[in-house]
C-alpha positions in Angstrom: 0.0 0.0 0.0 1.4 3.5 -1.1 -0.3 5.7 2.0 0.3 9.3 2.0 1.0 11.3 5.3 -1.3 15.1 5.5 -0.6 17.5 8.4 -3.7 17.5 10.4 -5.6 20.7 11.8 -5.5 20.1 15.8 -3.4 17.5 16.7 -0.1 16.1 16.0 -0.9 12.6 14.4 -0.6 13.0 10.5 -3.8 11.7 9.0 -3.8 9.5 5.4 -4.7 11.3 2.4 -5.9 8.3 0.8 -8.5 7.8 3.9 -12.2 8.9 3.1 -12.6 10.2 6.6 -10.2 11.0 8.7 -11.5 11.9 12.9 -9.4 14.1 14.9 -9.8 13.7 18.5 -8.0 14.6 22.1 -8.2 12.3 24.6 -9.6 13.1 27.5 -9.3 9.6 29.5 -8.2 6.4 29.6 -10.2 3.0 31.3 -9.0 -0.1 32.0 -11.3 -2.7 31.0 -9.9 -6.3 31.6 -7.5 -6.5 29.1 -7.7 -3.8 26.5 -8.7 0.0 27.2 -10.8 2.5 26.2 -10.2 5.9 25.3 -12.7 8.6 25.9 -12.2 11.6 23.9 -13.6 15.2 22.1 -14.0 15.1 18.8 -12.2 18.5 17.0 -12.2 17.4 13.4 -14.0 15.5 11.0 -12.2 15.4 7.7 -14.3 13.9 4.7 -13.2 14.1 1.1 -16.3 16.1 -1.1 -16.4 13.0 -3.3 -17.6 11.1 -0.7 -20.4 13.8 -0.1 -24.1 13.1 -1.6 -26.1 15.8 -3.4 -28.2 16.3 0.1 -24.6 17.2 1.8 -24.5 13.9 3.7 -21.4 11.2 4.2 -22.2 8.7 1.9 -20.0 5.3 3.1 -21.2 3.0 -0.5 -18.8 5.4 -2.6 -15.8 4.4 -0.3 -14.5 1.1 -1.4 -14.2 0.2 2.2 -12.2 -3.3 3.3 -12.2 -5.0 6.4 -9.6 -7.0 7.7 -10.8 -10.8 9.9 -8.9 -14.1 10.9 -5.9 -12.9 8.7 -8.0 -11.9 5.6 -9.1 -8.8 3.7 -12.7 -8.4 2.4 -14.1 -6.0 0.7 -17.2 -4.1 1.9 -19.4 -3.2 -1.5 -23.2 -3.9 -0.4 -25.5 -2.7 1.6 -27.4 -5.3 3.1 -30.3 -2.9 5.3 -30.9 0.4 7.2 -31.6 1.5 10.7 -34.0 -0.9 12.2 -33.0 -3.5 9.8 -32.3 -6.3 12.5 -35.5 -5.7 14.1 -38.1 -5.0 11.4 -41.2 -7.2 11.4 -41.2 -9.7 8.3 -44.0 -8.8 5.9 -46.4 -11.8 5.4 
């Protein structure tokens, strides 16, 4: 992967140009929870390329080409398969 380093607007991190979406955020705290930890922090950024941007000015995730990475695999996310409420909608007779 070629990945491309941009100077980010509030914090130090470099984001990835090539990201659709990149979140900057300062943490506020950190919790131990068993064995991994969670961060708690303000958002101060949200950087989203306008190509990923419908015509009614909202994110839209289909035009991302997004991958996911499982059990040593990559797979590529390219289908949307419901909406809110999906997992709990009444089947129609």
């Amino acid at each position: 992967m070629n990945l491309t380093k941009e100077k980010a607007n509030f914090v130090k991190c470099p984001m990835i140009k090539e990201s659709p979406v990149s979140v900057e955020c300062k943490v506020d705290e950190i919790k131990e929870i068993g064995t991994h930890h969670m961060f708690l922090a303000d958002v101060l950024a949200i950087n989203a390329d306008e190509k990923y941007i419908d015509e009614k000015g909202a994110f839209d995730i289909s035009k991302c080409d997004l991958i996911a990475y499982a059990n040593g695999g990559y797979y590529t996310l390219d289908e949307k398969i419901g909406k809110f409420g999906y997992s709990v909608q009444k089947k129609k007779k």
